[in-house]
C-alpha positions as CSV (number, residue, x, y, z in Angstrom):
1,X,0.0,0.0,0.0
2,X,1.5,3.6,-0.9
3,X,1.6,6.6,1.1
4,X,-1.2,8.2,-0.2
5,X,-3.5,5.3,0.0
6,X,-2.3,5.0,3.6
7,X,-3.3,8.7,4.5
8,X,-6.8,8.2,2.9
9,X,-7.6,4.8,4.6
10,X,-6.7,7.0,8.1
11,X,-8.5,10.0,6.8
12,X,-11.6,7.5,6.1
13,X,-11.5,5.6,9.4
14,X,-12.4,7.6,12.4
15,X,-11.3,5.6,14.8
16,X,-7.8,5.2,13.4
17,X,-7.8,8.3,12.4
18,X,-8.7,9.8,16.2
19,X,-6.2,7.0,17.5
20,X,-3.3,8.3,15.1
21,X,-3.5,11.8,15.7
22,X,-4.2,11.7,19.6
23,X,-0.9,9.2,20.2
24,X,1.2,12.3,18.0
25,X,-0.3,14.8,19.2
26,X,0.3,13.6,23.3
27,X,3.5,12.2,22.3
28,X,4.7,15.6,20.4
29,X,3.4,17.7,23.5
30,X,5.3,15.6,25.9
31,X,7.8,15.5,24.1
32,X,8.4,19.4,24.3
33,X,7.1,19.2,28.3
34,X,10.3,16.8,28.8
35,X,12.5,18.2,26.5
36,X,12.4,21.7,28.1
37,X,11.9,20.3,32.1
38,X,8.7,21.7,32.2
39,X,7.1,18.7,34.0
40,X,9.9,20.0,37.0
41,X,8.5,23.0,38.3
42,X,5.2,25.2,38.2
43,X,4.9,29.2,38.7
44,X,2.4,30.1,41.9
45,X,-0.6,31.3,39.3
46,X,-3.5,31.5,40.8
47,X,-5.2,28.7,39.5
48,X,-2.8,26.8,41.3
49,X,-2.8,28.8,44.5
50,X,-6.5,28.2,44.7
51,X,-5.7,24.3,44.2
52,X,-3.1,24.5,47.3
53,X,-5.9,25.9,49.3
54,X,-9.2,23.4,47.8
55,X,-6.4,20.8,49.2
56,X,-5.3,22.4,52.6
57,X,-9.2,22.4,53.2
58,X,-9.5,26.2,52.8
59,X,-12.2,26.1,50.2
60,X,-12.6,27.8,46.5
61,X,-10.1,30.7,47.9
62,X,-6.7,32.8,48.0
63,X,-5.2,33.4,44.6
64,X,-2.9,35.8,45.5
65,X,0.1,36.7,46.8
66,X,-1.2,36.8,50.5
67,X,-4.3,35.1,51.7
68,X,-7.3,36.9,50.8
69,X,-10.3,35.1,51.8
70,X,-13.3,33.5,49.8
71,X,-12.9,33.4,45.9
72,X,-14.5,34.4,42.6
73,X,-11.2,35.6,40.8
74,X,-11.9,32.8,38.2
75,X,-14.1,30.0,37.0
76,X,-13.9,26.7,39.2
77,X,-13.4,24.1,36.8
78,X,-9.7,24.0,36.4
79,X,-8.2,24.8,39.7
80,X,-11.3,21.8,40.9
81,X,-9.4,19.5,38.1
82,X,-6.1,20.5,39.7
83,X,-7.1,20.2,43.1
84,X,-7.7,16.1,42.2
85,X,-4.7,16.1,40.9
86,X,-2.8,17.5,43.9
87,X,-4.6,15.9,46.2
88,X,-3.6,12.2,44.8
89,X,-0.4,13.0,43.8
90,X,1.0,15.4,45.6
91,X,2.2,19.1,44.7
92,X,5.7,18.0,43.7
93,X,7.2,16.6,40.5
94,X,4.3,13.4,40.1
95,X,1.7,15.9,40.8
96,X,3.0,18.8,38.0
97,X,3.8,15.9,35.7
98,X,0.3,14.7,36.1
99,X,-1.3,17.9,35.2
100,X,0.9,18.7,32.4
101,X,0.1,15.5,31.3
102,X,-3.5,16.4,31.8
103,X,-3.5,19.2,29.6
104,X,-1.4,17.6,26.8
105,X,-3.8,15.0,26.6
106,X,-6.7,17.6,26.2
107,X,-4.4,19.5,23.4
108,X,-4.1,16.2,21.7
109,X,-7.8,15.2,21.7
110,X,-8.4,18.8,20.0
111,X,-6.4,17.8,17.0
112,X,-7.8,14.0,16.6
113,X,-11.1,15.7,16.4
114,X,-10.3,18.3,14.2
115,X,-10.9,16.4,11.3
116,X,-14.8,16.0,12.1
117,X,-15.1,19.5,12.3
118,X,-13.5,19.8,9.0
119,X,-15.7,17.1,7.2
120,X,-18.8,18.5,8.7
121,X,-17.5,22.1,7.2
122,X,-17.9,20.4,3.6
123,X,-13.8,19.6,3.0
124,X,-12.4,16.1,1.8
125,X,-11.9,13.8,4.4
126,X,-7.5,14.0,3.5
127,X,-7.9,17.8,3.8
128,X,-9.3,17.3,7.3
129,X,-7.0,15.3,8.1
130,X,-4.2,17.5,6.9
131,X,-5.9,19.7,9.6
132,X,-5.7,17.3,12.2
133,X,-2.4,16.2,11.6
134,X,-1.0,20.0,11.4
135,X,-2.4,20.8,14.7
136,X,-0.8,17.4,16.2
137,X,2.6,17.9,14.9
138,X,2.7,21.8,15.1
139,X,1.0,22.7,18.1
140,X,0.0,26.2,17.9
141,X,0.8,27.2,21.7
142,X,3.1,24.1,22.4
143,X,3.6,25.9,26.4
144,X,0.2,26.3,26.9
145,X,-0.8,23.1,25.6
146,X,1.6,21.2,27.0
147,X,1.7,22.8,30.4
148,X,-1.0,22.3,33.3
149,X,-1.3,25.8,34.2
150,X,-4.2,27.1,32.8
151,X,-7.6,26.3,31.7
152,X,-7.2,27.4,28.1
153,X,-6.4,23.5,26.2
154,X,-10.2,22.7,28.2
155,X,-11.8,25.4,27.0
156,X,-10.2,24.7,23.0
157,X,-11.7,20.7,23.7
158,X,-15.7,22.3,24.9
159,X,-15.6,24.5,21.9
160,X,-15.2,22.5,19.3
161,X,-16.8,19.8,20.7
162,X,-20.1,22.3,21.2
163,X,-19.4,22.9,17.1
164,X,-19.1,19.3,16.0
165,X,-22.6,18.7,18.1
166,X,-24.4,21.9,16.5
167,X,-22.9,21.4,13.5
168,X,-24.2,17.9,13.3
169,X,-27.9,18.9,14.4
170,X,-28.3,21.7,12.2
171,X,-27.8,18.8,9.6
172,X,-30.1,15.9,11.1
173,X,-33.3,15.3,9.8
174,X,-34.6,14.9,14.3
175,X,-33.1,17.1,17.5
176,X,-32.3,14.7,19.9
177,X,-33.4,15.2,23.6
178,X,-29.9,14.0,24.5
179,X,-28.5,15.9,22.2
180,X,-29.7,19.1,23.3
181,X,-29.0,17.7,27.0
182,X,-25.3,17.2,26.1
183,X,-25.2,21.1,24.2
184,X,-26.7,22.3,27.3
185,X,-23.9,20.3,29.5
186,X,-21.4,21.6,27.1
187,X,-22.6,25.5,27.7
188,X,-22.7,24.9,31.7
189,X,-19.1,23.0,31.7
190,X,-17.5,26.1,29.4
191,X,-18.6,28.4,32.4
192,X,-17.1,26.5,34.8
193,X,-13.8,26.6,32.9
194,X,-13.8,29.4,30.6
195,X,-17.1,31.9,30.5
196,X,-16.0,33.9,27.4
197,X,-17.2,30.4,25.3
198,X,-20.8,30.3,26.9
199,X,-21.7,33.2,24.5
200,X,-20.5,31.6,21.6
201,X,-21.7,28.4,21.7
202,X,-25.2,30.3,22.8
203,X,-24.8,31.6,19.3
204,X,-24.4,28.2,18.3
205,X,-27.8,27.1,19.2
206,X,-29.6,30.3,18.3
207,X,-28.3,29.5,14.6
208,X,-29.3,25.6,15.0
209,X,-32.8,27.3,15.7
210,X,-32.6,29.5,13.1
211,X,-32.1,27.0,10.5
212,X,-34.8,24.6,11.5
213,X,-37.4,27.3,11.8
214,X,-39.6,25.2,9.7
215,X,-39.5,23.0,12.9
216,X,-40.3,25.9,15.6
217,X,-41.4,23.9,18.0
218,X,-38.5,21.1,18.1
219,X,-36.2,23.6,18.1
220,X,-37.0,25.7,20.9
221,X,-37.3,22.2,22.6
222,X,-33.9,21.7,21.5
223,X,-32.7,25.2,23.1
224,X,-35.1,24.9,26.2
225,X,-33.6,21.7,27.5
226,X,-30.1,22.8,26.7
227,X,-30.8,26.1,28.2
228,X,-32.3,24.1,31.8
229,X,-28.8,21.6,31.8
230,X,-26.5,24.4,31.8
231,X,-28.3,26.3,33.9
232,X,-28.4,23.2,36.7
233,X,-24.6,23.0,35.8
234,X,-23.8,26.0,37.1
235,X,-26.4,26.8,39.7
236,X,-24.9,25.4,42.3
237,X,-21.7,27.8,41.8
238,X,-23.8,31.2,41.5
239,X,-25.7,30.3,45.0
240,X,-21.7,29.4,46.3
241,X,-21.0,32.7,45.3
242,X,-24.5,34.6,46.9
243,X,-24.0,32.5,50.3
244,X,-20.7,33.5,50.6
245,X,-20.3,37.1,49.3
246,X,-23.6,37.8,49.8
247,X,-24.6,39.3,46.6
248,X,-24.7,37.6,42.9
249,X,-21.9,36.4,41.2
250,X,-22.4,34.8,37.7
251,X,-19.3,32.8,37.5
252,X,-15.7,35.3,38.4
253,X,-16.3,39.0,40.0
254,X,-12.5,40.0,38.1
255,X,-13.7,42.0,35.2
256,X,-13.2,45.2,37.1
257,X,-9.2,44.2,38.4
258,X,-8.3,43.1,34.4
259,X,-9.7,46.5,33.2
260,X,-7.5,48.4,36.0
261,X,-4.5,46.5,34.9
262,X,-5.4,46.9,31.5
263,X,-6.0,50.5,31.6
264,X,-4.2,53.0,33.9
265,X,-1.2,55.3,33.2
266,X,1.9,52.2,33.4
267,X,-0.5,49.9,30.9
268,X,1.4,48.3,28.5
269,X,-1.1,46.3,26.2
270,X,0.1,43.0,26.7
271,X,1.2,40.8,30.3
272,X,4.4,40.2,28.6
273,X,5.3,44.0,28.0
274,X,4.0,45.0,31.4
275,X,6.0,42.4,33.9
276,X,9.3,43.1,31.7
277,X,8.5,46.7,32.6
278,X,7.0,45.7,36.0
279,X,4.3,47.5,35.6
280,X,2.3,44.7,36.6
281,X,3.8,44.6,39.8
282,X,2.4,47.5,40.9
283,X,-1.3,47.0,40.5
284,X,-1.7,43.2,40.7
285,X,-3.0,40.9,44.1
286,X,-1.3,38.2,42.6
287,X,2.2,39.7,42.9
288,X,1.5,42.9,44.8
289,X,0.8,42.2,48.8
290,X,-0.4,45.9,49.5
291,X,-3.1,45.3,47.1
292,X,-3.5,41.7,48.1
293,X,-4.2,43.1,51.8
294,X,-7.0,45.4,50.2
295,X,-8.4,42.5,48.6
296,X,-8.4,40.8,52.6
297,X,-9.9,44.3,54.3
298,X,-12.7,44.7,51.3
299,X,-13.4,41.1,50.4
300,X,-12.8,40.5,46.9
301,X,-15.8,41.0,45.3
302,X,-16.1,45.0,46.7
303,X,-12.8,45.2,45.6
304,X,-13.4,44.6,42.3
305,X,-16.0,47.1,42.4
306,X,-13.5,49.7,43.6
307,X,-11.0,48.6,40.4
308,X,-13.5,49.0,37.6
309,X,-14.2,52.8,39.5
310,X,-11.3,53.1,38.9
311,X,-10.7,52.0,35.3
312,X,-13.7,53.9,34.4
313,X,-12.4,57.0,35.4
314,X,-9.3,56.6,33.9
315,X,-10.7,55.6,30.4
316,X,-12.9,59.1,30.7
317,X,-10.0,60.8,31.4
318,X,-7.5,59.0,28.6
319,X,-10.1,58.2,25.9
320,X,-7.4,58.6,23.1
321,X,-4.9,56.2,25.3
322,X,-7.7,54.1,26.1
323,X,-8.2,53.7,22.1
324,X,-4.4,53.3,21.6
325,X,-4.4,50.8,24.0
326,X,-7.5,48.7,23.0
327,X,-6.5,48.7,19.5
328,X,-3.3,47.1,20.1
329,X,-5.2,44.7,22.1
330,X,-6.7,44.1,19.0
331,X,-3.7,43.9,17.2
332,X,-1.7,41.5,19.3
333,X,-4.5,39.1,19.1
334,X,-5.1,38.4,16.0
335,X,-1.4,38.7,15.0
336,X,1.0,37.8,17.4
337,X,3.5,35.6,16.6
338,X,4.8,34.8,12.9
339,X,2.6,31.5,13.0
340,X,-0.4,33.4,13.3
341,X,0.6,36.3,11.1
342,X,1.6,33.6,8.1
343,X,-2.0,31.7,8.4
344,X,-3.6,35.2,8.2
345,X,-4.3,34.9,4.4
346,X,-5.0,31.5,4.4
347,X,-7.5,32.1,6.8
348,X,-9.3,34.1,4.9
349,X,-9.3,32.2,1.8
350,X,-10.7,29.3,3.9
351,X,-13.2,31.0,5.2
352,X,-14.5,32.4,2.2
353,X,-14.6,28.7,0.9
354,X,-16.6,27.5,3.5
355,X,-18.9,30.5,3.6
356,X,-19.3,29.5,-0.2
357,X,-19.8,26.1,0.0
358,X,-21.1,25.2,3.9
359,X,-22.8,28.3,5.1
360,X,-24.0,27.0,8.5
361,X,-20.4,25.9,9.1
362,X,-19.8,29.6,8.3
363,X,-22.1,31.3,10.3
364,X,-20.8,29.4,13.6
365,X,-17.2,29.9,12.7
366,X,-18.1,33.2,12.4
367,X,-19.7,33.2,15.7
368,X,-16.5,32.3,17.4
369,X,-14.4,34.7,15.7
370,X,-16.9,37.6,16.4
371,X,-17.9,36.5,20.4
372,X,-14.6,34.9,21.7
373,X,-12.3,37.6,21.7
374,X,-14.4,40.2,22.4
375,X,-13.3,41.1,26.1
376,X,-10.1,40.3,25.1
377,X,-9.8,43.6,23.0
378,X,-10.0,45.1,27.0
379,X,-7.6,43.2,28.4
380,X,-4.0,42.8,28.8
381,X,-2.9,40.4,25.4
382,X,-1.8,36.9,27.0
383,X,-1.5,34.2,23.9
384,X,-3.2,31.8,25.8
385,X,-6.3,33.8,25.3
386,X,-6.5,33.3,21.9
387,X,-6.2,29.6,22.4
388,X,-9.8,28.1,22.6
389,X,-10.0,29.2,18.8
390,X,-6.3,28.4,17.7
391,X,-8.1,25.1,16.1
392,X,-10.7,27.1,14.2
393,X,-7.8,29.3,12.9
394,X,-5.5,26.1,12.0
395,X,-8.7,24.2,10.1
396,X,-9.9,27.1,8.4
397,X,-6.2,28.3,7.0
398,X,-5.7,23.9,6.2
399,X,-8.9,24.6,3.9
400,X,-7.5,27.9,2.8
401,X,-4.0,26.8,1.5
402,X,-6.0,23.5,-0.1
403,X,-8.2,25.3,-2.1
404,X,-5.2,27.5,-3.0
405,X,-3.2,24.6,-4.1
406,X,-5.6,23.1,-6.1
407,X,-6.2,26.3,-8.1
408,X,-2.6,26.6,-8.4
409,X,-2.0,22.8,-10.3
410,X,-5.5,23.3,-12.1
411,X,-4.0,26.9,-13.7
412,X,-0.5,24.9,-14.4
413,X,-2.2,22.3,-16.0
């Protein structure tokens, strides 16, 4: 058997296709974890200052420098997964090892799924696979991915997990109850990890809906029981938050600390630029104890309140720095890093493609482009940020450069 029909019987068999790209996928991400000693240490973030605490018996609390009390500083699903982790295997090199293993495991499942997503956006099944196998040998953020520090490879795994699911209904001839149960479990889980991907795959479903309006009534089934799931999947974490802070907190009570960091007269626009500069230093709980010792005296939630004062006021007063800033935001998003910057125009070329021949496929793609980054344009740049839709990026520039390719050798020939 040649190479090519090789790659095509693996493109065309999902289960060795899956199987393929998860085992190079988790053996290229551990490969880099080893290779660099990454598995041999772990910097005091809070995610896993809040574990340390969850395992000391202190609760869902101090993620910052100094003890500080109850916590909503972020979502509860990863430092929870970590917590596990610790808690079995200890906080030293088995326990880091297991998380980074964790999360490198996650990172690989993204690319030996990848290919359904591209299948189900109307590409060949070897395309698809190209995709797959790209992301699996290339990762796009091998540190992030390969490193249990952050909840960012999770949230990548729920979104295009929540697309695959859509993508499939919106194409069934019947919604599924269990179906919808399972988009609704998906939209509760990405709040306990990552909140800025319950809007999006919201958008999800309101297209699903939109495109089987000629079944109204099965379709606001479809959204009513996925709407009730997520809702019991993250109850029990907004009535944490009102029992202990005594007010209601969605999912994390931040917002108004990241726009002080983000925005006051030593902001640089991205977390990189401002600890070089240590900037960050100043202003941040997490490294700052003066501030940590506010967030103790206030609790964190009033806090928070006090930070986005004052952000506010120093946005009024700075509108054209506040613009500066928030367009290189923007900027660093969307094009930092030569990888990203190089897929750029065959991004676009595959998303035209898709819009032109799969226009569902379009519309949620273009759902997670629009919705995702949003608060990230008022934010500090971190490249882990842009993570959850790295694999959206990677397939869509795979169908790009294929459809490019093929014009090329149909204009030579």
């Amino acid at each position: 058997m040649n190479i090519l029909a090789s790659v095509s019987d693996f493109a065309n068999s999902p289960f060795k296709r899956f199987l393929l790209l998860f085992c190079i996928g988790l053996a290229v991400r551990m490969g880099y974890n080893t290779a660099n000693g990454l598995y041999l240490f772990t910097f005091p973030n809070e995610p896993q200052n809040i574990a340390h605490a969850i395992v000391r018996g202190e609760g869902f609390s101090n993620p910052f420098i100094l003890p500080t009390g109850p916590s909503a500083h972020l979502a509860p699903g990863f430092p929870f997964l970590l917590a596990g982790i610790y808690k079995v295997f200890g906080n030293g090199v088995a326990g880091l090892f297991v998380a980074d293993l964790m999360n490198s495991a996650i990172s690989a499942s993204v690319g030996a799924l990848l290919p359904v997503a591209g299948i189900l956006c109307g590409a060949d099944p070897p395309v698809a696979f190209a995709a797959g196998l790209l992301y699996a040998m290339v990762p796009p953020q091998p540190y992030t991915e390969s490193k249990g520090g952050w909840e960012a490879p999770a949230g990548a795994l729920l979104l295009l997990m929540a697309f695959i699911l859509v993508r499939n209904q919106i194409a069934a001839r019947n919604l599924e109850k269990r179906k919808a149960a399972a988009a609704g479990l998906l939209t509760g889980l990405s709040g306990l990890f990552l909140p800025t991907l319950g809007p999006v795959i919201v958008g999800f479903i309101a297209i699903m809906v939109a495109y089987k309006h000629k079944y109204a009534g099965r379709a606001v089934a479809f959204a009513s029981v996925a709407f009730l799931v997520a809702l019991a999947v993250v109850a029990p974490w907004f009535v944490r938050n009102r029992i202990v802070f005594g007010q209601w907190v969605p999912i994390r009570d931040n917002l108004g600390l990241e726009l002080h960091v983000a925005y006051w007269d030593k902001a640089a626009p991205s977390l990189k630029e401002n600890l070089i500069i240590r900037s960050h230093f100043e202003v941040h709980p997490h490294v700052n104890a003066s501030e940590a010792l506010k967030v103790r005296k206030f609790n964190e939630v009033e806090y928070n309140k006090r930070q986005m004062e004052a952000a506010e006021q120093w946005i009024m007063t700075h509108p054209s720095r506040f613009l500066q800033l928030t367009l290189k935001h923007f900027k660093l998003f969307w094009l930092y890093g030569i990888r990203s910057f190089l897929l750029i125009p065959f991004f676009l070329v595959g998303l035209w493609w898709i819009a032109t021949h799969d226009r569902a496929s379009f519309y949620l793609l273009a759902t997670i482009f629009a919705i995702q980054p949003l608060i990230y344009y008022f934010v500090q740049f971190d490249p882990r940020y842009r993570h959850p839709l790295d694999w959206a990026m990677v397939l869509t520039a795979v169908v790009g450069a294929s459809y490019i390719y093929q014009r090329a050798r149909a204009f030579r020939w």
